[in-house]
N, C-alpha and C positions, 0 to 999 in steps of 0.2 A: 353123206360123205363119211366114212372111217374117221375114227377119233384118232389125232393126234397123237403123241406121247405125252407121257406126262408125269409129275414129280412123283416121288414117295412121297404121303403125307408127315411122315417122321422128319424129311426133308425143308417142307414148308412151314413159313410162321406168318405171312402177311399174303393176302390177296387180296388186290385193288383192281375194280372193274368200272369202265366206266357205264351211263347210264344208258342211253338213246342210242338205239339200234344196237346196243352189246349184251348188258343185260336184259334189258326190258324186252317186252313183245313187241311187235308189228300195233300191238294197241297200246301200248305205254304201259302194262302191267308188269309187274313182278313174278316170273313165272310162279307155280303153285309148288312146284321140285323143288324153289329151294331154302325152303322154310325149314323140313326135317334136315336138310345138310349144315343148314346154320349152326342147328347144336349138335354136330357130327363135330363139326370144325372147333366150335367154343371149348369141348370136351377136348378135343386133339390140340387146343395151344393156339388154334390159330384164327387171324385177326381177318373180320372180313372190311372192307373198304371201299364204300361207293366212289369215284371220282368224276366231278361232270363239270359242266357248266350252268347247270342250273341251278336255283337259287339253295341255298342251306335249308330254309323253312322247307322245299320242297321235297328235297331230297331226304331229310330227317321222317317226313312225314309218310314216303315210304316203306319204314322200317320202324312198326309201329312197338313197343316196347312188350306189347304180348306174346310178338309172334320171333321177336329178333335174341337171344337167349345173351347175355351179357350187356345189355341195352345201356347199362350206365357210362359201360366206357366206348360206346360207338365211335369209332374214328371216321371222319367225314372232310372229303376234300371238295369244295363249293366252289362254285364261279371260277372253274378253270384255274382251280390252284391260287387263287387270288388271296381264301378264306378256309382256314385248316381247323377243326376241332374235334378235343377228344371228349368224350362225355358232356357236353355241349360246350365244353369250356374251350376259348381259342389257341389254338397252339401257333397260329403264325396267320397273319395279315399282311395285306399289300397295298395299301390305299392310294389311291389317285391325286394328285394335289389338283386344287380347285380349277388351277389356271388350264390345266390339261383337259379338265371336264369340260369347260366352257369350249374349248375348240374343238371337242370333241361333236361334242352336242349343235353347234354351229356349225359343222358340214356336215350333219344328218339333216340338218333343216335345208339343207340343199340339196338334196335328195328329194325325188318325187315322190312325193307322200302317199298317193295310193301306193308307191310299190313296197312300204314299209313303213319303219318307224323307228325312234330309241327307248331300248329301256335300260334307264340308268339306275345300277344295280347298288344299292347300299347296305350296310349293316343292318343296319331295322327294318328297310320296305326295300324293293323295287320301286322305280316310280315310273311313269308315263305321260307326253302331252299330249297326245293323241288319242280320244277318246271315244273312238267309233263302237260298238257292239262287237265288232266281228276280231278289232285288233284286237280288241283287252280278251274277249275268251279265249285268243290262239296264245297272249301270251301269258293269260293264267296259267298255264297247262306248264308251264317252269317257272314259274315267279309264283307262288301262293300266299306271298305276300304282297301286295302291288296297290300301289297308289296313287290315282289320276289326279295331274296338279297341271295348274294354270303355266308354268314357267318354270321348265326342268332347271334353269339357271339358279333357280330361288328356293332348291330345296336344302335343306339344314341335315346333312348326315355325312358321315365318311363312305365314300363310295368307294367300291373294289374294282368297278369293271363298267364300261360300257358296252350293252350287248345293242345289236341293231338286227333286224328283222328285214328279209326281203323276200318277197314275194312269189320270185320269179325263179333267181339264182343267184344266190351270194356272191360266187366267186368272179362272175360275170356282171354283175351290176352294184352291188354295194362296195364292193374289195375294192376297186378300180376309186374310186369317189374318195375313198378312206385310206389309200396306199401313201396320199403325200404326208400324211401324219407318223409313217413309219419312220421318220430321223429320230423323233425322240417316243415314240411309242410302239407299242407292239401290236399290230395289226394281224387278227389269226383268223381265217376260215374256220369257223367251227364246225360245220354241219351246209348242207347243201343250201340251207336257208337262213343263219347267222352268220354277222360276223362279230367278233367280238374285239376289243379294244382294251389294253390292260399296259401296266408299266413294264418296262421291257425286265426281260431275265424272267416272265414270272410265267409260268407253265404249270401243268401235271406235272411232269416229272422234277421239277425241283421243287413242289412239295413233297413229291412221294421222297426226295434224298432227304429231305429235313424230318419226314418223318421215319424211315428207317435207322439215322440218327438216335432217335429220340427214343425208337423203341429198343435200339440194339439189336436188327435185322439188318440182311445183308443181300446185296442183287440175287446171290445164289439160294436165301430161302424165301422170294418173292416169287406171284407169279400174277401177269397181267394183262388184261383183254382190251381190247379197242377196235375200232371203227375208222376215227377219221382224224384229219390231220391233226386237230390238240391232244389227240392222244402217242402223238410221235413221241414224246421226251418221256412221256410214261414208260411203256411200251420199251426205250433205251434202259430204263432203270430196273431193270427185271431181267432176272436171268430164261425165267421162264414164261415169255410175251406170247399171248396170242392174237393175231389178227381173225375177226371174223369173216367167214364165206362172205363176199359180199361189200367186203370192206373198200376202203378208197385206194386205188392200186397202191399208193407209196407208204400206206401202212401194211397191208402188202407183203410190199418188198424188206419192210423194215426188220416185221414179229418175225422171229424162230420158228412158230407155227402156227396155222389154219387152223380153228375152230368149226366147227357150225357154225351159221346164219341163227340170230337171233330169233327166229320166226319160229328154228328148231330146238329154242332152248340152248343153243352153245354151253354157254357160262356154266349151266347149272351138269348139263353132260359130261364134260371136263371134269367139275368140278367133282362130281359120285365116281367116275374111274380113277380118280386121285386117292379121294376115300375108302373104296375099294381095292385099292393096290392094284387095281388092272394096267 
């Protein structure tokens, strides 16, 4: 497809991308393109910003400090905006109170357990009670920190997020199980196969406001890519939002513009015609 339009880089100072199916490949890698633009961008001023739901350990761990050029001050937004930090230091946290966890966690357990499971997402670990072979390696693959315990009730940490895992289709069998908890909590399809569970008000993009706050950036020098519904309030806080080829219709309808499909590299194409001044 034609590349979009897109900012002067004199124009931009922060770029927030989320991770699965926007930057990453069809394999989960970091394409190879966009290593030399990282220190196009570090040199040009401007900030680059993972945003995901997947865990901080995991997402830090792709942006390893040899190949990422300013690596001291990475800003990183984790668990669906739950957990925000710059240079690994916290900028902004959302913790879950105990009581919320527990009813959380107790209507996953009612949930058919082949079709899934919980991983209750904390500060120091992920954790898991479900300890088949086949769960724990699908959801290493976003928790790089993860810890199988006897009794999710009984674990000792501040937790940010309940993510839940379904097999089949999230928004069709998990969401539905998990929607009566939306009076006091916030119930998000993440991805075709999560659902995730967090205090309400707490999103992408009202991390991305607290941290263009903090930087002294503005919707109009931001620019930001997404995929799928948790990427809806990102995506609002950018002047210059791209929905990927591909994407879930009502991000879509949301972004300014169409990217490439991840498959072709989107993120990093946009982001060389920016640098380029094409």
């Amino acid at each position: 497809m034609p590349l979009p339009p897109v900012p002067r880089p004199a124009d931009v100072r922060l770029v927030v991308t989320d991770m699965d199916g926007t930057l990453l490949d069809p394999d989960g890698r970091v394409p190879d393109g966009l290593w030399p633009l990282l220190a196009r961008m570090h040199d040009a001023g401007i900030t680059l910003v993972p945003a995901s739901g997947r865990q901080h350990a995991t997402i830090a761990a792709a942006f390893p400090p040899e190949r990422t050029p300013g690596h001291e001050e990475l800003v990183i937004i984790a668990e669906n905006g739950t957990y925000v930090t710059r240079g690994g230091a916290a900028v902004a946290t959302d913790d879950l109170a105990p009581e919320a966890v527990g009813a959380i966690v107790r209507a996953v357990r009612g949930i058919d357990p082949v079709r899934g499971g919980a991983v209750v997402a904390g500060r120091r670990s992920a954790y898991v009670e479900r300890a088949d072979p086949g769960f724990v390696d699908h959801v290493s693959t976003y928790y790089t920190d993860l810890t199988v315990v006897d009794d999710l009730l009984a674990i000792d940490d501040q937790v940010l997020k309940v993510a839940v895992y379904d097999d089949v289709d999230s928004a069709t069998g998990t969401y539905p199980s998990l929607e009566h908890l939306a009076g006091t909590l916030q119930v998000v399809v993440s991805s075709p196969h999560w659902v995730d569970v967090m205090n309400p008000g707490v999103n992408k993009g009202v991390a991305l406001r607290r941290l263009q706050a903090t930087l002294g950036v503005t919707p109009a020098q931001t620019v930001a890519f997404g995929d799928y519904l948790n990427d809806l309030e990102m995506l609002d806080a950018a002047d210059w939002s791209y929905a990927m080829a591909g994407a879930h219709p009502d991000v879509l309808a949301r972004a300014a513009h169409t990217a490439p499909g991840n498959a072709d590299h989107g993120v990093v194409q946009v982001l060389a015609a920016m640098l380029d001044g094409r």
